[in-house]
C-alpha positions as CSV (number, residue, x, y, z in Angstrom):
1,X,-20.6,53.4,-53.4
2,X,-23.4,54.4,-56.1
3,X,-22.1,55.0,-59.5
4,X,-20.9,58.6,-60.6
5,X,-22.4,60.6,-63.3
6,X,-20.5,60.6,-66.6
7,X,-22.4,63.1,-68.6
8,X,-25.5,65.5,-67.9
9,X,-27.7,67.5,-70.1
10,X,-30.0,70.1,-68.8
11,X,-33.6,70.4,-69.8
12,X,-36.0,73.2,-70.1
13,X,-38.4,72.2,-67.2
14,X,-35.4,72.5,-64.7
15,X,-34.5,68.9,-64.6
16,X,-31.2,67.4,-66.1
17,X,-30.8,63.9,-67.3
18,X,-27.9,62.2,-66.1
19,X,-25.4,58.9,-67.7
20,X,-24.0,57.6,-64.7
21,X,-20.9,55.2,-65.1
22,X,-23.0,52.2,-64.6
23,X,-24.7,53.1,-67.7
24,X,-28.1,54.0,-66.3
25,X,-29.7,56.9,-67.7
26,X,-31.9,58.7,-65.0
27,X,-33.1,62.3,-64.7
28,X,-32.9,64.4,-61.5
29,X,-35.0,67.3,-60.5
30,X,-33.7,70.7,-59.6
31,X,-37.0,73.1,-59.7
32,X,-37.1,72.0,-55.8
33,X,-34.2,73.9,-55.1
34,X,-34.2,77.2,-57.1
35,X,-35.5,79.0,-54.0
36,X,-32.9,77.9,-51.9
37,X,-29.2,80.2,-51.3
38,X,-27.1,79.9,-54.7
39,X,-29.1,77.9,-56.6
40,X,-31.5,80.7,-57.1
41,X,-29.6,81.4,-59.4
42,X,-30.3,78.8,-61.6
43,X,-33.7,80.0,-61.8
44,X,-32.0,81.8,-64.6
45,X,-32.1,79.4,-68.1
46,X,-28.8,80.6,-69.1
47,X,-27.1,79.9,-66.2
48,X,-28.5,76.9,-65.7
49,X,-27.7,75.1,-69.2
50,X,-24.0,75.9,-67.9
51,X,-24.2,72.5,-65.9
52,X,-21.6,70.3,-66.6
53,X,-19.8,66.9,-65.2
54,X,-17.3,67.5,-62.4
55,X,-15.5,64.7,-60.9
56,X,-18.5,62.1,-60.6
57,X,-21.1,64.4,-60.1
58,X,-22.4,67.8,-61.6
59,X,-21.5,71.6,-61.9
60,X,-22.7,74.9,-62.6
61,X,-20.6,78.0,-63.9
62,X,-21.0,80.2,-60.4
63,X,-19.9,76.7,-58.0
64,X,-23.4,75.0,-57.5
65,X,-23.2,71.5,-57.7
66,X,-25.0,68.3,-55.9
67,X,-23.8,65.1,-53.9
68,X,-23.3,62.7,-56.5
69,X,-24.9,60.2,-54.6
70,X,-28.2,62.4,-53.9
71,X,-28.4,62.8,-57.8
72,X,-28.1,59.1,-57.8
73,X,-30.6,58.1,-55.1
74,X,-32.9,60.7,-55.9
75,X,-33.1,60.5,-59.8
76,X,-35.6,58.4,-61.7
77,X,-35.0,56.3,-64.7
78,X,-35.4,57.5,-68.1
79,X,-37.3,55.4,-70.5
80,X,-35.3,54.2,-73.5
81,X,-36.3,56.5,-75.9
82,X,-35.9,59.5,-73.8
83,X,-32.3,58.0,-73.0
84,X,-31.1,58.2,-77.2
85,X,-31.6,62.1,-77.1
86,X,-28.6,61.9,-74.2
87,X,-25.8,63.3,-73.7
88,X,-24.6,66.6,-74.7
89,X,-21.9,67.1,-72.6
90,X,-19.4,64.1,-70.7
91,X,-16.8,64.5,-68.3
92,X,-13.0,63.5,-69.8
């Protein structure tokens, strides 16, 4: 089983960087979605800075959400730098 995301913080260019329970700080792209179903919605700023951690994985505020082991799998690392500006929001 791949590790599960602890906290997430959404960026302006559509991508959020994730903490995974492993401690690995990675960042996962969404802009390849936004034309797809519900998660045109997110196309929307507002609604998509309402992402938040949901039981290993990620949620927004009208149900979209991801497998968290395709935000896993299909995430890239975050340098170390980048990684000190995260999180803003954890799960319990």
């Amino acid at each position: 089983m791949n590790p599960r995301v602890k906290a997430v913080k959404p960026n302006p260019d559509y991508t959020i960087t994730l903490l995974f329970t492993n401690g690995e700080v990675k960042s996962f792209d969404v802009s390849p979605y936004l034309d797809k179903g519900i998660f045109r919605e997110l196309k929307d700023l507002r609604s998509f800075n309402s992402v938040k951690p949901c039981l290993g994985s990620v949620q927004w505020q009208n149900g979209q959400d991801f497998c968290p082991d395709t935000l896993y799998v299909d995430s890239v690392p975050v340098s170390a730098f980048e990684g000190r500006l995260m999180p803003e929001r954890q799960s319990a």
